[in-house]
C-alpha positions, 0 to 999 in steps of 0.5 A, spaced: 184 759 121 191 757 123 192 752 127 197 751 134 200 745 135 201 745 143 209 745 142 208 752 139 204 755 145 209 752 150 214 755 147 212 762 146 213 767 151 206 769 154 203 774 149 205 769 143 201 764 147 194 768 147 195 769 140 195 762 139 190 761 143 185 766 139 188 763 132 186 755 134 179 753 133 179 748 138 181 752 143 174 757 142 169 754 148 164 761 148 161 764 141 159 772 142 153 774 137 153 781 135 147 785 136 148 784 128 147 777 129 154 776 128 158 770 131 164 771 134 169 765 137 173 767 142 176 763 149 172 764 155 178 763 161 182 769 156 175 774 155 175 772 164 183 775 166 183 780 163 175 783 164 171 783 170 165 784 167 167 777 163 168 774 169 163 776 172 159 774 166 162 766 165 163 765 172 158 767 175 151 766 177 148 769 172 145 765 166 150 766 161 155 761 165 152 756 162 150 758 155 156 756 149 153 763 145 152 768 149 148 775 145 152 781 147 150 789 146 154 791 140 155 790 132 159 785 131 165 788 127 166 791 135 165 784 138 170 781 134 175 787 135 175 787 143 176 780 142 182 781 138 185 786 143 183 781 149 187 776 145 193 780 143 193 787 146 192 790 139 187 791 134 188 792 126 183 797 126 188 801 132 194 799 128 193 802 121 193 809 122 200 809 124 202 807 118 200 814 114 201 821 114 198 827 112 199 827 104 195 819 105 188 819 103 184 817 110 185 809 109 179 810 114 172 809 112 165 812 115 164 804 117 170 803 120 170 810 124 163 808 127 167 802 129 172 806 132 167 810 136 162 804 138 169 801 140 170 806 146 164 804 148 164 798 149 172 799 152 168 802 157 163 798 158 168 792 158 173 795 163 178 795 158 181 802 159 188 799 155 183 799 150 180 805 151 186 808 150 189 806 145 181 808 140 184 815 144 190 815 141 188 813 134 182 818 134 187 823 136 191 822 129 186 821 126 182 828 128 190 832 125 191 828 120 184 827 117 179 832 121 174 831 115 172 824 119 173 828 125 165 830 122 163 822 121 165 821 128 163 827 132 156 824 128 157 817 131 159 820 139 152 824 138 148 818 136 151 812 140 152 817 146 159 814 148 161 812 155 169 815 154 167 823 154 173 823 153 172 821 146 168 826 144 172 831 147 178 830 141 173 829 136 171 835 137 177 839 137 179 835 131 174 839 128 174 846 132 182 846 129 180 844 122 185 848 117 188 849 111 184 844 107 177 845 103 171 842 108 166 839 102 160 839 102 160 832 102 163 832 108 157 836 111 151 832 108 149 827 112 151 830 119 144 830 123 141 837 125 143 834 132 150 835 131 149 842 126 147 844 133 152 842 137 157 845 131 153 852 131 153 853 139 161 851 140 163 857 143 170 854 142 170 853 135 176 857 131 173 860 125 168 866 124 161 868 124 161 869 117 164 861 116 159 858 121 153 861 116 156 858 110 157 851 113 150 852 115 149 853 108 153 847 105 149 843 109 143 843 106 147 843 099 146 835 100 146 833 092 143 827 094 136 830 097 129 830 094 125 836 093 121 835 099 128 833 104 131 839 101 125 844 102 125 841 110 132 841 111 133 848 109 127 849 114 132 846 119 137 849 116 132 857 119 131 855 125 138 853 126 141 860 124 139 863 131 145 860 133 149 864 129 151 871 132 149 875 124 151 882 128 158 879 127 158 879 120 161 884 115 155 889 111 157 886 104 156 878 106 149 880 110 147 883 104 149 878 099 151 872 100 147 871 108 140 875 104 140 870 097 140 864 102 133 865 105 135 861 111 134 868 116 128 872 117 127 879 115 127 881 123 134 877 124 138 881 119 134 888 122 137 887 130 143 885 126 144 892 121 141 896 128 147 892 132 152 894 127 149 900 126 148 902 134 157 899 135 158 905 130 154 911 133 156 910 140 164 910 139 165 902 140 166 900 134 165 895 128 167 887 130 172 886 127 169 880 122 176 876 122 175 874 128 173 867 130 169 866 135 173 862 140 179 868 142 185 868 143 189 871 149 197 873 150 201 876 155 205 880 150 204 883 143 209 881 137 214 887 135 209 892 130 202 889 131 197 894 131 192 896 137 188 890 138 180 893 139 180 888 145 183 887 151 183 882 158 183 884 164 183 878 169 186 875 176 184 882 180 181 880 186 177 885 185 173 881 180 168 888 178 175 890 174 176 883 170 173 882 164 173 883 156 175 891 155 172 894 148 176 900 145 172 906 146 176 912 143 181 916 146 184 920 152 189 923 155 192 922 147 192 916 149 186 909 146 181 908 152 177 901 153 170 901 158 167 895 161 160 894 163 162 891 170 158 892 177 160 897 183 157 896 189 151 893 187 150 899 182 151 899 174 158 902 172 163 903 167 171 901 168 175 906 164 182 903 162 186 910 160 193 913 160 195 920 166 200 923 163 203 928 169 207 934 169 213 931 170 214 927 165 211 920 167 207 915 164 201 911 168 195 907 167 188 906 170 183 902 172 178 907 175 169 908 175 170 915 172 166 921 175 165 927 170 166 934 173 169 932 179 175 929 183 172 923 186 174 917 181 174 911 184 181 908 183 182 901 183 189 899 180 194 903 176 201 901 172 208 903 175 211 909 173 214 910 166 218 915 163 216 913 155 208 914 154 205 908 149 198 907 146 198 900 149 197 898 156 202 893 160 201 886 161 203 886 168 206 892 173 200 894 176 199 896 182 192 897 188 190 904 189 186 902 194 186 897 200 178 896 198 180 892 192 185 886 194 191 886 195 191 881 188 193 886 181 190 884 174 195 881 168 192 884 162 192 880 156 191 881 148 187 878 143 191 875 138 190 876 132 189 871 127 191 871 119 187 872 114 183 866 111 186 862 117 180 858 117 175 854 114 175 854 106 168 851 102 168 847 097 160 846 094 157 839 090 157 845 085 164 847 085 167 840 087 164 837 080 168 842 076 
């Protein structure tokens, strides 16, 4: 270890002066040991300015105060690194990505990224929240640049369960935007059936049904596995295909790909040809398997996008009208859209539909239809326009009824994803030819 002469540290502006005093051995009065069993030297007085919880522990009346090596909760590479931030406000393993880009290989290791998150970790129980901070920082460059690691971190929160929630929060939207790039199954093999779940149930990932159930399947492609631990994990790999909405993918998948897997039963691919099936019949239509399954939502539609089969109503005070409406068919010459909503404590259904009058105009409802009779139950309609279009406005709308609020709804459109925006596999298979 380099030595300081006292000279130096006289000198040297005050952050130079901790350098120093982590960089000279006689000036370490306090050994931490790693859960590891790895010993860390470090300067007491230091470790006590800038945390509490180390003043409290050197310079109270708990027993450590008297000890020279004092045992601590965490791995010593962690240790060592919070030494390092508390003598110098930085840290190698936090500096180094900002030397890369995204044509660099990942420079981060699993070990290294496990570090990373048992370091959030002990910021918090440390009450270092600069350095907190800057893993923050680190694991948000990290999750764009390299959102395969996003995975080994994600399956590092799970297992040590990190006092940042913020961490897992960007770990996890690392891997929900994980686009352009192939998703090997290398990458999938050695995350637990816990984060699988947590992957399967995310309402918010940005990838359809049908992508979800390949990296269900590329999970238990792990080349590495025994017989028995491949059989065993594609028994997980069934139960944990509950989690996948099968009406959702298209019929030629279901009966290919999704059947020759045998991770779904005979009566999951049923309710999800009867689901199909019964969208067909009743007007509603098919999903539209590009969808992901988090949806996006815009006030306006870009210059020739055709109809979106959804609509969003939101913001009415009324909130019987606010929700997702399906395209249902036709009226007026116009698309219609239904929701399933409640009126007076009864089951109804909202219809979305263009009038056009005598006159000439335009307008759109929001009405509880009654066939053969006058007694619609009006809740909002559009202003006026002179030129009829299949789609509804975004905004305009007005009460028709002092019973619904004085708050109109926005209606928003769900934007259309490009194709193959998504997720693309690579198997062990494909990846070794």
């Amino acid at each position: 270890m380099e030595k300081s002469t006292g000279s130096t540290i006289s000198k040297a502006p005050f952050e130079e002066a901790l350098r120093n005093i982590w960089r000279d051995d006689k000036l370490q009065d306090i050994t931490l040991k790693g859960n590891d069993g790895v010993l860390v030297p470090a300067n007491r007085a230091v470790l006590a300015v800038r945390s509490k919880v180390f003043h409290r522990l050197f310079f109270g009346e708990f027993r450590e105060a008297s000890l020279d090596c004092v045992e601590v909760a965490f791995p010593g590479d962690v240790v060592k690194t919070v030494v390092e931030y508390v003598h110098t406000n930085s840290a190698e393993i936090l500096r180094k990505w900002k030397f890369f880009s995204f044509e660099d290989d990942a420079p981060y290791n699993s070990l290294e990224i496990r570090v990373l998150v048992s370091l959030a970790d002990a910021a918090a129980y440390y009450d270092l929240p600069g350095l907190a901070e800057a893993v923050l920082d680190a694991m948000t460059f990290i999750s764009k640049l390299w959102p395969c690691l996003s995975l080994l971190a994600l399956e590092a929160c799970v297992k040590t369960g990190p006092s940042v929630p913020e961490l897992t929060d960007k770990v996890l939207t690392g891997v929900r935007s994980y686009s352009n790039g192939d998703l090997e199954a290398k990458h999938l093999a050695s995350l637990s059936s816990d984060v699988m779940v947590l992957l399967l149930k995310d309402t918010e990932m940005q990838v359809t049904e049908y992508q979800l159930f390949q990296l269900l399947s590329l999970w238990t492609e792990a080349g590495y596995l025994s017989v028995d631990e491949k059989a065993s994990r594609c028994q997980e790999a069934s139960h944990l295909s509950k989690h996948i909405d099968l009406g959702k993918i298209a019929f030629q998948h279901l009966s290919t790909t999704v059947t020759d897997s045998g991770l779904v039963t005979k009566d999951q691919l049923f309710e999800a040809y009867k689901t199909q099936a019964q969208a067909a019949q009743d007007g509603s239509g098919l999903p539209d398997f590009e969808d992901p399954r988090f949806q996006q939502w815009a006030s306006s539609l870009p210059a020739n996008e055709e109809l979106p089969r959804e609509i969003k109503v939101e913001g009415a005070q009324s909130g019987e009208i606010n929700g997702v409406y399906g395209r249902s068919g036709r009226m007026n010459g116009a698309p219609s859209f239904t929701l399933n909503s409640k009126h007076n404590g009864k089951d109804c259904t909202i219809t979305m539909f263009r009038q056009h009058y005598l006159d000439g105009d335009f307008c759109w409802f929001l009405s509880i239809l009654q066939p053969g009779s006058s007694n619609d139950v009006r809740h909002y309609r559009s202003s006026y326009q002179k030129i009829g279009t299949d789609i509804p406005p975004a905004d305009t709308w007005i009460c028709c009824s002092k019973t619904v609020g004085t708050d109109p709804p926005k209606v928003l459109y769900k934007k259309r994803c490009p194709r193959n925006q998504f997720l693309s596999f690579t198997s062990f298979e494909q990846a070794a030819s």
